[in-house]
MIVOZA-62265 format. One record per residue (C-alpha): residue in three letters; x, y, z. Coordinates in pm, whole numbers, plus 32768, in hexadecimal, padded with zeros to 4 digits. Example, Ala and Ser with C-alpha at 12.3 -4.5 7.8 and 13.67 -1.06 7.14 Angstrom:
! MIVOZA-62265
r,u,v,w
ALA,84CE,7E3E,830C
SER,8557,7F96,82CA
***
This chain:
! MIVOZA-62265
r,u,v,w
UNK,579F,523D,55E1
UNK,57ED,52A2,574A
UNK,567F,5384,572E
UNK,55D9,5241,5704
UNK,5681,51A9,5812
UNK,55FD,52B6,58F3
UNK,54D3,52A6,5881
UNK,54B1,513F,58B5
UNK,5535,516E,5A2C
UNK,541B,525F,5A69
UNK,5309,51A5,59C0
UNK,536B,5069,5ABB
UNK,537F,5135,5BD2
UNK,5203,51DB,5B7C
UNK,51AF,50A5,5B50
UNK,5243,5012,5C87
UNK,51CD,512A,5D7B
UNK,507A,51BD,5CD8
UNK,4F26,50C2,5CDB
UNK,4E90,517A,5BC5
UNK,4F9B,517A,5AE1
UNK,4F9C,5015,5AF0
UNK,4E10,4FF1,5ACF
UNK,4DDB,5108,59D3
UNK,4F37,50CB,591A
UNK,5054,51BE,58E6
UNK,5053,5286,57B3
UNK,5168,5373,5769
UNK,50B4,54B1,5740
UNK,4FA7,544A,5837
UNK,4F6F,5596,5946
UNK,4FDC,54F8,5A8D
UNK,4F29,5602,5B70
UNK,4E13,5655,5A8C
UNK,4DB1,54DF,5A6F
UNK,4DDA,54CB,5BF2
UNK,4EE0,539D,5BB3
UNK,4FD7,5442,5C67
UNK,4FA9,5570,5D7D
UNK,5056,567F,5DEB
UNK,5125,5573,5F1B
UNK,5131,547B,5DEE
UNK,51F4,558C,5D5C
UNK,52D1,55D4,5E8F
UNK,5329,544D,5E79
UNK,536F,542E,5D1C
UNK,5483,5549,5D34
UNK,5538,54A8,5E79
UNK,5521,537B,5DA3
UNK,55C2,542A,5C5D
UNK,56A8,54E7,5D4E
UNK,5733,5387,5DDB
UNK,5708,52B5,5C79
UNK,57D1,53C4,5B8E
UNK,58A9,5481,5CB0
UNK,57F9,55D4,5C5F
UNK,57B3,56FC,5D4D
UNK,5644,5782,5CF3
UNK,5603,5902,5D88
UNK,54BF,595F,5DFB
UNK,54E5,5A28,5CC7
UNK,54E7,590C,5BC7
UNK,5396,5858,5C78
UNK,52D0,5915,5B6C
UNK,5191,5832,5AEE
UNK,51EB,5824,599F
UNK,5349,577D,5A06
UNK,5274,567D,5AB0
UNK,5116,565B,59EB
UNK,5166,5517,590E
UNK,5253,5401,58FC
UNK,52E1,54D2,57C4
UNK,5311,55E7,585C
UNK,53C5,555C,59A9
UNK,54B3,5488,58DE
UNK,54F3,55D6,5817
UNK,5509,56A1,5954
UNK,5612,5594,59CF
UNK,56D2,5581,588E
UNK,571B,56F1,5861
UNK,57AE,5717,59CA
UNK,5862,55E0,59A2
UNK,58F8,569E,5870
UNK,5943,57D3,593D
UNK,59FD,5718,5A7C
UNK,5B3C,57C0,5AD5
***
């Protein structure tokens, strides 16, 4: 249940911030950079949004693509570290 809820969080905040995502739709497996919805600063916004939204600290380590390629994968990416918080 709470995965969902992340997931929905992101999707409105894609939504909200990124013009293609709302023309083109947002599908869950959909390759953000590949599709050009969403580029590399795109990126660098949605993870000071995630960091703010779910209280995480990202490393420079963790901004891999695939952590960041899909609305799957982001709401994965933020559901394992929410798992792993101390």
């Amino acid at each position: 249940m709470q995965a969902q809820t992340a997931e929905d969080r992101i999707r409105e905040f894609t939504l909200k911030h990124f013009p293609l995502a709302r023309k083109n739709g947002l599908k869950p497996r959909e390759k953000w950079l590949e599709t050009g919805m969403i580029d590399s600063l795109g990126i660098l916004d949605m993870v000071h949004y995630l960091e703010e939204e779910f209280s995480l600290v990202i490393s420079d380590d963790e901004l891999q693509p695939e952590n960041f390629d899909s609305l799957e994968a982001v709401a994965e990416f933020v559901r394992k570290k929410s798992e792993n918080k101390p």
